[in-house]
C-alpha positions in Angstrom: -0.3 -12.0 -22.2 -3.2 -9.9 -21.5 -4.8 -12.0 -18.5 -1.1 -12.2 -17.4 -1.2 -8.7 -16.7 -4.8 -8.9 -15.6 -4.0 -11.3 -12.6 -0.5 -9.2 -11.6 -2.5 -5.9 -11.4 -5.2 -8.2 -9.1 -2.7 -9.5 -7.2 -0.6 -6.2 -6.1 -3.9 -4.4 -5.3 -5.4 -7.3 -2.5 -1.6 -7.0 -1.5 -1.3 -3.4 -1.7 -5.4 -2.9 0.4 -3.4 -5.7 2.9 -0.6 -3.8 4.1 -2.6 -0.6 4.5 -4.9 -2.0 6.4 -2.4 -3.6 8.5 -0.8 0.0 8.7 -4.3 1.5 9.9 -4.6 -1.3 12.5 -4.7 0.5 16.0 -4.6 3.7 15.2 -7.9 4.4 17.0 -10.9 6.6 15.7 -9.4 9.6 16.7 -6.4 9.9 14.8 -8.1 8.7 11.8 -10.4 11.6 11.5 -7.6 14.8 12.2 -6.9 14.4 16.1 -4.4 13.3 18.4 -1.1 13.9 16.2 0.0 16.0 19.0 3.7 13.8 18.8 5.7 12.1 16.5 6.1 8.7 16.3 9.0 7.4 14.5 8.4 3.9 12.4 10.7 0.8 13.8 11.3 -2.7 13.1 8.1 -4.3 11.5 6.2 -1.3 11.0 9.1 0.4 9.0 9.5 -2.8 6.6 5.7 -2.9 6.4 5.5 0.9 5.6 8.2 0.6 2.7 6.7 -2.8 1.4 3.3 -0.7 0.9 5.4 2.1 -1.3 7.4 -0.7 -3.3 4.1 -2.2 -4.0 2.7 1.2 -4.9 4.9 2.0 -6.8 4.9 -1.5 -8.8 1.2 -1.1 -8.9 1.4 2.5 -10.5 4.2 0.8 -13.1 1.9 -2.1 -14.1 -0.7 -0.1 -14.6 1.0 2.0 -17.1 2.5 -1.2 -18.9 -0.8 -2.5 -19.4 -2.1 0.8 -20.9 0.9 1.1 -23.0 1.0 -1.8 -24.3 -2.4 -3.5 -24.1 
């Protein structure tokens, strides 16, 4: 049960490191370090079900994590 755990909590973090770095992809060096938000840019199609993928996986991450503490 333990190494059950183990793998899910391995397995929703290479997920979880995926989809942000998908996220980051092509957002260029500028916006990464403070500049060019100057507009707002509303998430559509893939990008949307990729951004609320990475918060469902968060969030499952978050919950495993304090299922394993709890109870391991």
């Amino acid at each position: 049960m333990k190494n059950l755990f183990l793998f899910l909590q391995i397995g929703l973090s290479v997920l979880l490191i995926i989809l942000i770095l998908i996220q980051a992809k092509g957002v260029g060096l500028g916006r990464a370090w403070g500049g060019g938000g100057e507009f707002y840019k509303s998430r559509r199609g893939v990008e949307k079900v990729i951004f609320n993928l990475t918060v469902i996986l968060a969030i499952l991450f978050l919950a495993s994590s304090v299922l394993n503490l709890v109870l391991l």
